[in-house]
Residue frames as a rotation matrix with the C-alpha (Angstrom) as fourth column:
UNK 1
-0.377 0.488 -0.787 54.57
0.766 0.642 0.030 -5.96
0.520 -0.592 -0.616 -6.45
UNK 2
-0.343 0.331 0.879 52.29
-0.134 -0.944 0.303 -3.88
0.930 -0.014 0.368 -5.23
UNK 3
-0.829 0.121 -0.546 52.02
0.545 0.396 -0.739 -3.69
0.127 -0.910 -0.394 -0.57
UNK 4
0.298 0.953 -0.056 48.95
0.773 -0.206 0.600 -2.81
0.560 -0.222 -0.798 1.44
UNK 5
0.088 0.157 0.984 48.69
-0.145 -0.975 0.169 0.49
0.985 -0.158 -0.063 2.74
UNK 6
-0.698 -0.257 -0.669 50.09
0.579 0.348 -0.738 0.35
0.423 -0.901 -0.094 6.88
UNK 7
0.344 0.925 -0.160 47.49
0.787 -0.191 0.587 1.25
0.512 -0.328 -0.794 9.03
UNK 8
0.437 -0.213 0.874 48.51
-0.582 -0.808 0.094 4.64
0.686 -0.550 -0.477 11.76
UNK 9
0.423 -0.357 -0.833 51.13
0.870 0.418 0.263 3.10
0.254 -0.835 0.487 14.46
UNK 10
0.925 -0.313 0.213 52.95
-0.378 -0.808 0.452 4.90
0.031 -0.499 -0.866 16.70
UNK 11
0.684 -0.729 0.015 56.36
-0.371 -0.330 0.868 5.12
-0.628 -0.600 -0.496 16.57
UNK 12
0.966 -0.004 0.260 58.05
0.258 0.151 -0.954 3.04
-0.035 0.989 0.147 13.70
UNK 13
0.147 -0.980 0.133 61.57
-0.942 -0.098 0.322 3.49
-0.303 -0.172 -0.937 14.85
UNK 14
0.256 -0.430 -0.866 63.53
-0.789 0.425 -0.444 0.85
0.559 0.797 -0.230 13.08
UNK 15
0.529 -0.317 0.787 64.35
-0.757 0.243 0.606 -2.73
-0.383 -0.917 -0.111 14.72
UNK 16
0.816 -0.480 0.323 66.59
0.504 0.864 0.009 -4.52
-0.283 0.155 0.946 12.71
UNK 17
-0.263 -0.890 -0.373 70.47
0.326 -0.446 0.834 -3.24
-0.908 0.098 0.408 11.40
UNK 18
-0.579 -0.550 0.602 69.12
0.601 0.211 0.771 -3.20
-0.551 0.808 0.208 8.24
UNK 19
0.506 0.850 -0.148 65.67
0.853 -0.468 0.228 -1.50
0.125 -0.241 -0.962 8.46
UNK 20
0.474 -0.525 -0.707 68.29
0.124 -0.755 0.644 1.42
-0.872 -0.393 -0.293 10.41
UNK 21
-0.723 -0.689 0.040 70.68
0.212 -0.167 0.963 1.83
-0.657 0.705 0.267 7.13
UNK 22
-0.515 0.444 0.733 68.10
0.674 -0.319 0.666 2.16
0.529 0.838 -0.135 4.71
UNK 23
0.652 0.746 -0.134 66.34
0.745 -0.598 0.294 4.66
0.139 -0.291 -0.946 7.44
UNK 24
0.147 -0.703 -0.696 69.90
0.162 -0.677 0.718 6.67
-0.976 -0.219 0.014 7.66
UNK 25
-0.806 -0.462 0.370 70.28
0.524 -0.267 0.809 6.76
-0.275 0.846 0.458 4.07
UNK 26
0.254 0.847 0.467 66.19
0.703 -0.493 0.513 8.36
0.665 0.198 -0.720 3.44
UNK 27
0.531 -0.057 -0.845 67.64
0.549 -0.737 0.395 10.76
-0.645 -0.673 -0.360 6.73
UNK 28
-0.582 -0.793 -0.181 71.15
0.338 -0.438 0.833 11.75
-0.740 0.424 0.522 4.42
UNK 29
-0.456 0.676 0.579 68.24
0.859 0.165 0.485 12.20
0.233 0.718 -0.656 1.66
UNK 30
0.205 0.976 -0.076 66.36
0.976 -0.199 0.086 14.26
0.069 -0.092 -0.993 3.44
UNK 31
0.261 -0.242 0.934 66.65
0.547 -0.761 -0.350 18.07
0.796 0.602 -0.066 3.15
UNK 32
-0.479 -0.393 0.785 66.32
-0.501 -0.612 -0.612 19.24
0.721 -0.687 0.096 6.51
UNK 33
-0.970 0.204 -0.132 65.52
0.229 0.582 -0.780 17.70
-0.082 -0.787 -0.611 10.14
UNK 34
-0.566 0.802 -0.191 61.98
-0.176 -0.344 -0.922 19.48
-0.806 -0.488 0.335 9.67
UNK 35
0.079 0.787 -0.611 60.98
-0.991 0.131 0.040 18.26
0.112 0.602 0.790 6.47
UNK 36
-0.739 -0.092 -0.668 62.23
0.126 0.954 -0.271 14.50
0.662 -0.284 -0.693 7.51
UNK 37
-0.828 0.560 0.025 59.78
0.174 0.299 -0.938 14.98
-0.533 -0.772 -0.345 10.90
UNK 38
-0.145 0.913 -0.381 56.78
-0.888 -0.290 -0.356 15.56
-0.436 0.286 0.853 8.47
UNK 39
-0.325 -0.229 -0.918 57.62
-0.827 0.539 0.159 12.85
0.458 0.811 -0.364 6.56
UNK 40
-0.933 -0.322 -0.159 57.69
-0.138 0.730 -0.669 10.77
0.332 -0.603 -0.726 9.57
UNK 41
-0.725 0.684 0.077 54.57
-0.481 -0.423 -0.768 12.32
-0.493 -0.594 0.636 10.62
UNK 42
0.021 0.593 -0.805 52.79
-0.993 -0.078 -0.084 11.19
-0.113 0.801 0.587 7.47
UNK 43
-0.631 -0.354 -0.691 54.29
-0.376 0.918 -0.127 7.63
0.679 0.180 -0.712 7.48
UNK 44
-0.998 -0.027 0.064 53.09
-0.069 0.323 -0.944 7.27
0.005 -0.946 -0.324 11.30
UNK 45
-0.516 0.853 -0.081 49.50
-0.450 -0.350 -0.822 8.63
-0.729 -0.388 0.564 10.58
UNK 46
-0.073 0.589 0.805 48.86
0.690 0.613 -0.386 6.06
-0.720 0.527 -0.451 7.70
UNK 47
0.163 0.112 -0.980 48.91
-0.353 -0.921 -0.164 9.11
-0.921 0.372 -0.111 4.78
UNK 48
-0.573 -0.436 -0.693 50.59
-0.801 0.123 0.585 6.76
-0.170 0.891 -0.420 2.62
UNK 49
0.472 0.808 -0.352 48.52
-0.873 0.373 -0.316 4.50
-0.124 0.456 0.881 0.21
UNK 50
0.640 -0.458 0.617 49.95
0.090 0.843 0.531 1.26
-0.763 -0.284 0.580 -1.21
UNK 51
0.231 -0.932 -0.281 53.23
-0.639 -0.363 0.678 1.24
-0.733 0.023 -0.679 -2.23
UNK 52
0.997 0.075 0.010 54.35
-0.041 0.648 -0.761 -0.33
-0.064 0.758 0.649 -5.67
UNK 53
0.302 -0.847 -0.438 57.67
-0.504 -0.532 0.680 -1.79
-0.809 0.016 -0.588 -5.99
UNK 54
0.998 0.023 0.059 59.54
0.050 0.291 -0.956 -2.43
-0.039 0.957 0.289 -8.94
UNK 55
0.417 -0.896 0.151 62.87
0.908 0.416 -0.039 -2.91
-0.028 0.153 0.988 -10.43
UNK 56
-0.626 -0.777 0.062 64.71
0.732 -0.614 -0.295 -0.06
0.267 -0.139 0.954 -9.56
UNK 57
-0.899 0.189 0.394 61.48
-0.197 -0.980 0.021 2.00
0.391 -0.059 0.919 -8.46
UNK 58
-0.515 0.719 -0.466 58.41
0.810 0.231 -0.540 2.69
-0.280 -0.656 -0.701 -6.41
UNK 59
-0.536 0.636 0.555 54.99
-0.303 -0.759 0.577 4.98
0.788 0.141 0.600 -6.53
UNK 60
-0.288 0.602 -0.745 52.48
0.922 0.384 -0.046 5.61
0.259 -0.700 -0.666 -4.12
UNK 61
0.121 0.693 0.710 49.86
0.453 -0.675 0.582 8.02
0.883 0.251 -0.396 -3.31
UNK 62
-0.664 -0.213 -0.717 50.09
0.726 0.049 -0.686 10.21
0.181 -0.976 0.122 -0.09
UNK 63
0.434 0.833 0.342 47.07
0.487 -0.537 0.689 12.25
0.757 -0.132 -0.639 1.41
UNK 64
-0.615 -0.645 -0.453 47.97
0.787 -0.541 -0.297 15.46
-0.054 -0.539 0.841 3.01
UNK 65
-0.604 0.693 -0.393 44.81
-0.314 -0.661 -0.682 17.11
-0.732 -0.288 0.617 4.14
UNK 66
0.543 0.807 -0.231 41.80
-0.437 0.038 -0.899 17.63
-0.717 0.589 0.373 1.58
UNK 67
0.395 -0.425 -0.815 44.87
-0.919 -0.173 -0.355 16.72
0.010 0.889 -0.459 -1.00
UNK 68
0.663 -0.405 0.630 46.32
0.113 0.886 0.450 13.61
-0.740 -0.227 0.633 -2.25
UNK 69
0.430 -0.486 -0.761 49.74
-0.882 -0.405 -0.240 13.69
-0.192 0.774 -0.603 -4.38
UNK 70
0.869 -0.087 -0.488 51.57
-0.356 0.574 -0.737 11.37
0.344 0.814 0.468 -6.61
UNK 71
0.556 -0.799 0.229 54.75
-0.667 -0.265 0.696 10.25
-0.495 -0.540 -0.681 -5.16
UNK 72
0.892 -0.266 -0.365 57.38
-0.091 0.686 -0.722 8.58
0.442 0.678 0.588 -7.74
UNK 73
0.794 -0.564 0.228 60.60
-0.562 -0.535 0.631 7.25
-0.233 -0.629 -0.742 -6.97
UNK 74
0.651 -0.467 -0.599 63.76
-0.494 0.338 -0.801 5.65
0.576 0.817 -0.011 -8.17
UNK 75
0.770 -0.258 0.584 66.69
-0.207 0.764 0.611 2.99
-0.604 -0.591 0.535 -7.01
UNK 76
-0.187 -0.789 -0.585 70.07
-0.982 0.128 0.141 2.66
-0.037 0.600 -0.799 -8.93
UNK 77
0.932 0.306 -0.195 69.50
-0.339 0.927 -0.164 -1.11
0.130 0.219 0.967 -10.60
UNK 78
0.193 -0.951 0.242 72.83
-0.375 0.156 0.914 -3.08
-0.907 -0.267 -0.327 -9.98
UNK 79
0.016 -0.288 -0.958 74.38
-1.000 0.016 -0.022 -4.11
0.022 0.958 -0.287 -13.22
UNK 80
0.757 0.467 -0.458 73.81
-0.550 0.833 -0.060 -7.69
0.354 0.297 0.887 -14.40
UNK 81
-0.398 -0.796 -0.456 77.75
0.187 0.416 -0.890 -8.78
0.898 -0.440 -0.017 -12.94
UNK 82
-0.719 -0.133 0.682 76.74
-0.658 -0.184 -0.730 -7.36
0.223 -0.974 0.045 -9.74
UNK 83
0.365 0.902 0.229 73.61
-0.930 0.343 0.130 -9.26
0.039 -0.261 0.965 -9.69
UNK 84
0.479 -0.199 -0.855 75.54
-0.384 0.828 -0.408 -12.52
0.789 0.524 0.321 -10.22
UNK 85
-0.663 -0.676 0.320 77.79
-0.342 -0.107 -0.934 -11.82
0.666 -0.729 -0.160 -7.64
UNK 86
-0.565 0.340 0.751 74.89
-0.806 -0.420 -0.416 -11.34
0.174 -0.841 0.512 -5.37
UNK 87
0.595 0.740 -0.314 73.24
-0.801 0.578 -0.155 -14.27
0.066 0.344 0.937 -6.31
UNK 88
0.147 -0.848 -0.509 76.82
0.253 0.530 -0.809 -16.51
0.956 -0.010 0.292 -6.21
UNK 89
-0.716 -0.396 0.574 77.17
-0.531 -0.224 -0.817 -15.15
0.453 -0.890 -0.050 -2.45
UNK 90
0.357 0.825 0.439 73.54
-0.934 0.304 0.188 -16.28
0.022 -0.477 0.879 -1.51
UNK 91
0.955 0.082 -0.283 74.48
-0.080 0.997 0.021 -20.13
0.284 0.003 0.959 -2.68
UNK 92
-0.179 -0.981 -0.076 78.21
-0.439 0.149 -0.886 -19.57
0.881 -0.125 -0.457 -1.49
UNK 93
-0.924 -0.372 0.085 76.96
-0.244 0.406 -0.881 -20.58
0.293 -0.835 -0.466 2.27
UNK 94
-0.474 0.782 -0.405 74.55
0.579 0.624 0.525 -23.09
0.663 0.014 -0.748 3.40
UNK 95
-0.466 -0.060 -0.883 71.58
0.884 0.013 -0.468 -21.18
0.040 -0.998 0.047 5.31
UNK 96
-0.819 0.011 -0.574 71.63
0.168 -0.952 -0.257 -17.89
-0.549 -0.306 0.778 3.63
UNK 97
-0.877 0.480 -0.021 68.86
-0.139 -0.210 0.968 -18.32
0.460 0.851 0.251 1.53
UNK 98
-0.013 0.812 -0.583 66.64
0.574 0.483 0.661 -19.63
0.819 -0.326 -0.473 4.42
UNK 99
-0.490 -0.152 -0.859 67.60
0.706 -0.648 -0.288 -16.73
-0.512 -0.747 0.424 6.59
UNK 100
-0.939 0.279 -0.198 66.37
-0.336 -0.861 0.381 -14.44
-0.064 0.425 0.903 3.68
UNK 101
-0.436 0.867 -0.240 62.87
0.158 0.336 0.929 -16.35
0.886 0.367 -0.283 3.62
UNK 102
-0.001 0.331 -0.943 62.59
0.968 0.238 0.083 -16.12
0.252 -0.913 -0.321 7.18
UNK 103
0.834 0.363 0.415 62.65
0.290 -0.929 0.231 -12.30
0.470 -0.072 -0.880 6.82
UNK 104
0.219 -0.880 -0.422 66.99
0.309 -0.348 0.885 -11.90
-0.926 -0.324 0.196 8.39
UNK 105
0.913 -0.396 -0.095 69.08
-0.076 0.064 -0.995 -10.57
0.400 0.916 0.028 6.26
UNK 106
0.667 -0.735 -0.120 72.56
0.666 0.516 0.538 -11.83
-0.334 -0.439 0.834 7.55
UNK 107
0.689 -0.518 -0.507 74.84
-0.257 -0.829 0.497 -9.06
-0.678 -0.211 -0.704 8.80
UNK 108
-0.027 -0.836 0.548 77.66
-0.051 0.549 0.835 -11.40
-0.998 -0.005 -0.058 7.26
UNK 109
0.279 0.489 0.827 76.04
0.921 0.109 -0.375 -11.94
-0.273 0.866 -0.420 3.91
UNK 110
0.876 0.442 0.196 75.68
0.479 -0.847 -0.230 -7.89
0.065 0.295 -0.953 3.36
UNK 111
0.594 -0.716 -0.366 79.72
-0.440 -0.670 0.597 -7.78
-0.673 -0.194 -0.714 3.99
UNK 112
-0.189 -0.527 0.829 80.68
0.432 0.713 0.552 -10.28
-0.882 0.463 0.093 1.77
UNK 113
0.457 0.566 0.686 78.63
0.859 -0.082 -0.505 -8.87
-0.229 0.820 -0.524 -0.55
UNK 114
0.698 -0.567 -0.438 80.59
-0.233 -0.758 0.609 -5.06
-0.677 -0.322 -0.661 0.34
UNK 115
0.018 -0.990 0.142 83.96
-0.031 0.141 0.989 -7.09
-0.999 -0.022 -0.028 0.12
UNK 116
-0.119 -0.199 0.973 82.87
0.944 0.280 0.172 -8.32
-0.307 0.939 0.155 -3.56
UNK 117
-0.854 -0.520 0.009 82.03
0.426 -0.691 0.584 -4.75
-0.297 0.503 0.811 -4.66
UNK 118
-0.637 0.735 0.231 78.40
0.171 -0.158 0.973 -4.56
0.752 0.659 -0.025 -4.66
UNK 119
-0.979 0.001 -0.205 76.45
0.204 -0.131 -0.970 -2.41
-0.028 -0.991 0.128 -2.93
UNK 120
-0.794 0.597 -0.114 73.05
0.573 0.798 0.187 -3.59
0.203 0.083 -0.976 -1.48
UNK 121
0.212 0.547 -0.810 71.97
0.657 -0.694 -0.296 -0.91
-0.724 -0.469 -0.506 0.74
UNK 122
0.208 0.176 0.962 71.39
0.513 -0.857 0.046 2.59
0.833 0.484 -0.269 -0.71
UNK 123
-0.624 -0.425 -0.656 72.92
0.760 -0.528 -0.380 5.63
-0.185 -0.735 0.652 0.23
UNK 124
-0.020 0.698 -0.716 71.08
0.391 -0.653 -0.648 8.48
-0.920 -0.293 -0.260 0.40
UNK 125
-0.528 -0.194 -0.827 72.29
-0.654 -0.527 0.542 10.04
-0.541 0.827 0.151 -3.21
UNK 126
-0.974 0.160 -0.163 70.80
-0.001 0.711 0.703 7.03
0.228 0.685 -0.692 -4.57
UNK 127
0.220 0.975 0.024 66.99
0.859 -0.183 -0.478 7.86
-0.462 0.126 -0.878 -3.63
UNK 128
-0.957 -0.151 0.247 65.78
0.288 -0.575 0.766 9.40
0.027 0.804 0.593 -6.03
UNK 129
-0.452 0.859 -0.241 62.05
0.616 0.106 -0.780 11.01
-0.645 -0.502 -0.577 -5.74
UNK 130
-0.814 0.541 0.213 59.45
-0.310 -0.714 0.627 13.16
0.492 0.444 0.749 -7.70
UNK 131
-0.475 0.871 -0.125 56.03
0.872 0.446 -0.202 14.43
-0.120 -0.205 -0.971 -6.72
UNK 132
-0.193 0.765 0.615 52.86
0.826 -0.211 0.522 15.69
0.529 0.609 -0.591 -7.97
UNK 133
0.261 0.315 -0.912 53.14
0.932 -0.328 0.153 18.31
-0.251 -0.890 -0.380 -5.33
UNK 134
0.626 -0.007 0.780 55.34
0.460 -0.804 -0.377 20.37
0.630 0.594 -0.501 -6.89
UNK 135
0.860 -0.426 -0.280 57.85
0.103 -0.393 0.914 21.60
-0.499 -0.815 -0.295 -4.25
UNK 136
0.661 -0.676 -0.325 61.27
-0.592 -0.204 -0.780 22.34
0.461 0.708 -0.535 -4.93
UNK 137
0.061 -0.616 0.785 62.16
-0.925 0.260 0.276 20.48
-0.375 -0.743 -0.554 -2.31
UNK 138
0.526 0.295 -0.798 63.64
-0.593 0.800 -0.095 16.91
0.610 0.523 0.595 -3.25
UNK 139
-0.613 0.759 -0.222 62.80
0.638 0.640 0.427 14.62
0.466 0.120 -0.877 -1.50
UNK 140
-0.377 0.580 0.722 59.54
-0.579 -0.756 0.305 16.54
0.723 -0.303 0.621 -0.16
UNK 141
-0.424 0.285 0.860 57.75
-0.862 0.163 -0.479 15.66
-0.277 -0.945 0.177 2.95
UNK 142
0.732 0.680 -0.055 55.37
-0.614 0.621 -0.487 13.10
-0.297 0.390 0.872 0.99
UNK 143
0.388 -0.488 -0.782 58.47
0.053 0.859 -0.510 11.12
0.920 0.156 0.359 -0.20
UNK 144
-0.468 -0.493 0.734 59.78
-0.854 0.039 -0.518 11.34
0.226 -0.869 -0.439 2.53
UNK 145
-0.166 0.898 0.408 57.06
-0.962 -0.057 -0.267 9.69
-0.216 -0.436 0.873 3.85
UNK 146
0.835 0.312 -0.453 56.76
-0.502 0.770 -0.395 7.02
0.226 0.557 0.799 1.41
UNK 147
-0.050 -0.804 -0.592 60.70
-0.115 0.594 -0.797 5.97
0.992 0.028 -0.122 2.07
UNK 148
-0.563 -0.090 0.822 60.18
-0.825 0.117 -0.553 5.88
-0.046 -0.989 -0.140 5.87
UNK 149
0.357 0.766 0.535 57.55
-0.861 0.492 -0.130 3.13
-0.363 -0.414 0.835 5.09
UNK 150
0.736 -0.113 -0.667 59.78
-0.353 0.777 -0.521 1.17
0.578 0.619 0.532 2.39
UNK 151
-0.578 -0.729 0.368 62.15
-0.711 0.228 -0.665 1.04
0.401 -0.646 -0.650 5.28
UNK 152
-0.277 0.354 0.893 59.63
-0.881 0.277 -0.383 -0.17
-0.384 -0.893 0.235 7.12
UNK 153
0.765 0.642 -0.045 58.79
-0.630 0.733 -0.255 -3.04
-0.130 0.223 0.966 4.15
UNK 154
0.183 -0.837 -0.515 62.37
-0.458 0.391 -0.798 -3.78
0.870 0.382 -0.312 3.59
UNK 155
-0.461 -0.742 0.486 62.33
-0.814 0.135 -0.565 -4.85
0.354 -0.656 -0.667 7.36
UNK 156
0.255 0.660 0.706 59.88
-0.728 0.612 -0.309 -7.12
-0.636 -0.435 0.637 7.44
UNK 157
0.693 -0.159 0.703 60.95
0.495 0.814 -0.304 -9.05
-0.524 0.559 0.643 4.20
UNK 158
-0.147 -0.850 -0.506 64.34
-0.055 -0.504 0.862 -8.18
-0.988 0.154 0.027 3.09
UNK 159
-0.457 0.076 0.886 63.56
0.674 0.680 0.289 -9.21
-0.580 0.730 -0.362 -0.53
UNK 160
0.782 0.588 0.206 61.88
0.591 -0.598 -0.542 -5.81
-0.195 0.546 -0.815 -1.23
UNK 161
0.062 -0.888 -0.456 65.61
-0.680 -0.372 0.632 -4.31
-0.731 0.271 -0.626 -1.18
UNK 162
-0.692 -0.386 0.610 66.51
0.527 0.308 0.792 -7.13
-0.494 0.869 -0.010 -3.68
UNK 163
0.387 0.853 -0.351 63.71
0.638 -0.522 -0.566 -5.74
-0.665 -0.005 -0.747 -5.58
UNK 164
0.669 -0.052 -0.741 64.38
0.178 -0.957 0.229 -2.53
-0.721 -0.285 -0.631 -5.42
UNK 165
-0.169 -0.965 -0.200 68.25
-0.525 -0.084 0.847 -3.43
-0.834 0.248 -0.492 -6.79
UNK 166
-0.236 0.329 -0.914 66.45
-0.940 0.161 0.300 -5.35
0.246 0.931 0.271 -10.15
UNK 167
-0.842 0.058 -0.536 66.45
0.082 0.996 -0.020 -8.88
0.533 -0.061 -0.844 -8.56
UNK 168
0.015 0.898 0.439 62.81
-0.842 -0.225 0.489 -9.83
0.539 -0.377 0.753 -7.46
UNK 169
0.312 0.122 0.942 61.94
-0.774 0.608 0.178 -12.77
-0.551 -0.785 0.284 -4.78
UNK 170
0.594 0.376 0.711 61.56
-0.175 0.924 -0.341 -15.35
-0.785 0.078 0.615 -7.50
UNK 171
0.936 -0.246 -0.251 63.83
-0.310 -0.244 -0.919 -14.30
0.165 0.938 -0.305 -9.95
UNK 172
-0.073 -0.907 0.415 66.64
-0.996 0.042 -0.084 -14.90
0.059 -0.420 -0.906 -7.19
UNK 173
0.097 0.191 0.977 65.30
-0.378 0.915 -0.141 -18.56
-0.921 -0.355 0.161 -6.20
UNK 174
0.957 0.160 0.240 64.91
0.087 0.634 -0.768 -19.18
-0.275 0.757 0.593 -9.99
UNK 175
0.292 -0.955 -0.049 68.96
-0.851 -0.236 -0.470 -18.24
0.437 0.179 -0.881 -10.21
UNK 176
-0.404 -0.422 0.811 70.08
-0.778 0.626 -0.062 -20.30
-0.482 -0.656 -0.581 -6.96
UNK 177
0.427 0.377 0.822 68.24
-0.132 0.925 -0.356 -23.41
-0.895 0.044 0.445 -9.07
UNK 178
0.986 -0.133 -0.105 69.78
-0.097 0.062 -0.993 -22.82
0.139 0.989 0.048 -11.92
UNK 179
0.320 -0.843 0.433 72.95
-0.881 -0.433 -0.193 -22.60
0.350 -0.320 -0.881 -9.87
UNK 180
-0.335 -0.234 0.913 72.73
-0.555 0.832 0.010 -25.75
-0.762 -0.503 -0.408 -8.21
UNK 181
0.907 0.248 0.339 71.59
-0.050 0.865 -0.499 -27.86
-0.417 0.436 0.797 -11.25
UNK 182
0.918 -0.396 -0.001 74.85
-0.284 -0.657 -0.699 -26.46
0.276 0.642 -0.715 -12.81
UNK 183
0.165 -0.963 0.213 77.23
-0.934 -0.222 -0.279 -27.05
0.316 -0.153 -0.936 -10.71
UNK 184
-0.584 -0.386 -0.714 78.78
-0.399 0.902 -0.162 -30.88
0.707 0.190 -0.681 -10.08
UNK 185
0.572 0.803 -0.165 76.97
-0.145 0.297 0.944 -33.11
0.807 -0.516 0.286 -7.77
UNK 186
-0.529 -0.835 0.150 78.94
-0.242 -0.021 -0.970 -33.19
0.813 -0.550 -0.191 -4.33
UNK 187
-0.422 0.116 -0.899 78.55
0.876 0.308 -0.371 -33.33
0.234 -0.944 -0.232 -0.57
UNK 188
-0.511 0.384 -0.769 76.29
0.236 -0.798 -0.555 -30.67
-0.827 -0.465 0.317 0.57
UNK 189
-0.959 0.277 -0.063 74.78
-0.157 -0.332 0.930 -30.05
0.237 0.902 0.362 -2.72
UNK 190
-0.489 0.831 -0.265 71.62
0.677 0.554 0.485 -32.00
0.550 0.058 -0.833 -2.00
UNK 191
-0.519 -0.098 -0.849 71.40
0.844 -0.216 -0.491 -30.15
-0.135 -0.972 0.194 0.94
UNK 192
-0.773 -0.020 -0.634 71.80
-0.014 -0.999 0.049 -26.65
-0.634 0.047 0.772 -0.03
UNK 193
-0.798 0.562 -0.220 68.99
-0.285 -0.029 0.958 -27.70
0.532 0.827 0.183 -2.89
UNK 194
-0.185 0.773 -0.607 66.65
0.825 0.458 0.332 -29.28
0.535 -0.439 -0.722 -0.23
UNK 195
-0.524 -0.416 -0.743 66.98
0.781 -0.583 -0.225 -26.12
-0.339 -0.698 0.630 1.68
UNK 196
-0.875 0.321 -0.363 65.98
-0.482 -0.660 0.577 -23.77
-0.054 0.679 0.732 -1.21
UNK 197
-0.708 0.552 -0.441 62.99
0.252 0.780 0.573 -26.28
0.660 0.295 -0.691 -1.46
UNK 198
0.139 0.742 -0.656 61.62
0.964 0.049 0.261 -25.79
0.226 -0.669 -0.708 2.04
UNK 199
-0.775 -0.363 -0.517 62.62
0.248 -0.928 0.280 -22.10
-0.581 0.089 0.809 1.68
UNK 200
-0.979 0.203 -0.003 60.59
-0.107 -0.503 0.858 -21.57
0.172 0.840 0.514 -1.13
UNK 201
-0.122 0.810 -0.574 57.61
0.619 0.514 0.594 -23.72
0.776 -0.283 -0.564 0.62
UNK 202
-0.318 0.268 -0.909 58.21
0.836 -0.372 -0.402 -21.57
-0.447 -0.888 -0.106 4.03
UNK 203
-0.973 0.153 -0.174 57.42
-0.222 -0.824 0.521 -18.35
-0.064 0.545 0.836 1.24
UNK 204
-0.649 0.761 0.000 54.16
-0.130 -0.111 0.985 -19.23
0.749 0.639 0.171 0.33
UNK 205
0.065 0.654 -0.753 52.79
0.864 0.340 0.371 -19.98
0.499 -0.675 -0.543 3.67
UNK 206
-0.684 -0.463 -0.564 54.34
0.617 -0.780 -0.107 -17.04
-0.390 -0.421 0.819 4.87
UNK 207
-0.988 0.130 0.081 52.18
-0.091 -0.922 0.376 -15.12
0.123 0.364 0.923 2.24
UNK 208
-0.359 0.894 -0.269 49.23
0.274 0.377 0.885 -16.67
0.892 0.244 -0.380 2.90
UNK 209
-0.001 0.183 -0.983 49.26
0.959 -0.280 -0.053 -16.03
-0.285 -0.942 -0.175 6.81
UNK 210
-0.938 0.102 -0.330 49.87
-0.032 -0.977 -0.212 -12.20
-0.344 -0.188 0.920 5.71
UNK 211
-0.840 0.527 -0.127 47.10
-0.070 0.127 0.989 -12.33
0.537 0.840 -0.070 3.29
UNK 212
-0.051 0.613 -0.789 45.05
0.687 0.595 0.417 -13.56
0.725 -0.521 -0.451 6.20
UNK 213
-0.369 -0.092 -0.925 46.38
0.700 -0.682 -0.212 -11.10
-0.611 -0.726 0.316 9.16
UNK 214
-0.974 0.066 0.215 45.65
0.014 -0.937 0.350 -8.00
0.224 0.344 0.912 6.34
UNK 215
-0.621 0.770 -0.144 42.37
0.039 0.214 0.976 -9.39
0.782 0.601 -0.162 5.65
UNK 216
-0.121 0.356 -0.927 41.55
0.861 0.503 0.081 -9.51
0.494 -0.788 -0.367 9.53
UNK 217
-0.709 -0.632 0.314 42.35
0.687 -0.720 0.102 -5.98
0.161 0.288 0.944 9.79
């Protein structure tokens, strides 16, 4: 999936718990405090282009003066058990799948998920980066750059971390239905299936209003 390019804002300090963890793990990443403030610098001033993610990786152009470089980057995929897991935690409790459409990602969720062995967030060893620049530095100022902004997409719609970890938006929703047709009818079952329903309905309106706000731009 490939985001639109963020216009120049100012500031871009993190405002969710999770947004922060994936901006402390691109800091532990980062070589030194002075190539991380360029990075920032570049993120803030709109440098980066649009961002492509993918299953376990991202690209995106970054302009840096007269120049524009290539910026590739990687994401450890979770292994197909872990992905189950993660997927078996989402339909373990009514709620959490409509918190993740609504753009939360439930503090509670992301320890369970810990407790089972499978980790969601990236640490810093786990960004991986290359770019057309040529530096020796890894990550260079230009990734840099680019991960300060996937923080910045992972906080608006957690679902670009699933992503990231091999499991796209729909790939998870088409699990949790396959989950619930699967398992016995019971109390709460309907529920947790009507739920995923108007979840999946609050998604598409959701993209349309962005689709609109870019387009107004």
């Amino acid at each position: 999936m490939t985001h639109p390019r963020f216009p120049p804002r100012r500031g871009g300090a993190p405002s969710t718990w999770w947004s922060k963890a994936f901006l402390r793990a691109v800091e532990e990443a980062a070589f030194s405090a002075a190539e991380l403030k360029r990075g920032r610098a570049h993120a803030r001033a709109g440098d980066v282009g649009a961002i492509t993610v993918a299953a376990g990786a991202f690209v995106a152009a970054v302009v840096d003066g007269d120049d524009a470089y290539t910026v590739t980057g990687t994401v450890p995929v979770l292994a197909a058990d872990d992905q189950s897991v993660l997927v078996e935690l989402i339909a373990a409790e009514a709620g959490r799948i409509a918190a993740l459409m609504a753009g939360d990602l439930p503090h509670q969720f992301v320890e369970s998920v810990e407790e089972a062995g499978v980790e969601l967030l990236p640490y810093g060893g786990e960004l991986g980066s290359a770019c057309s620049c040529e530096t020796w530095l890894d990550p260079c100022p230009h990734a840099l750059a680019v991960l300060t902004q996937l923080a910045w997409l992972v906080q608006r719609d957690p679902f670009v971390l699933f992503q990231l970890r091999g499991l796209a938006r729909d790939e998870v929703l088409a699990r949790l239905h396959a989950l619930s047709q699967s398992r016995p009818r019971a109390d709460g079952v309907d529920d947790e299936i009507d739920d995923l329903a108007i979840a999946e309905e609050a998604a598409l309106r959701a993209e349309r209003d962005l689709a609109r706000l870019l387009a107004d731009e």
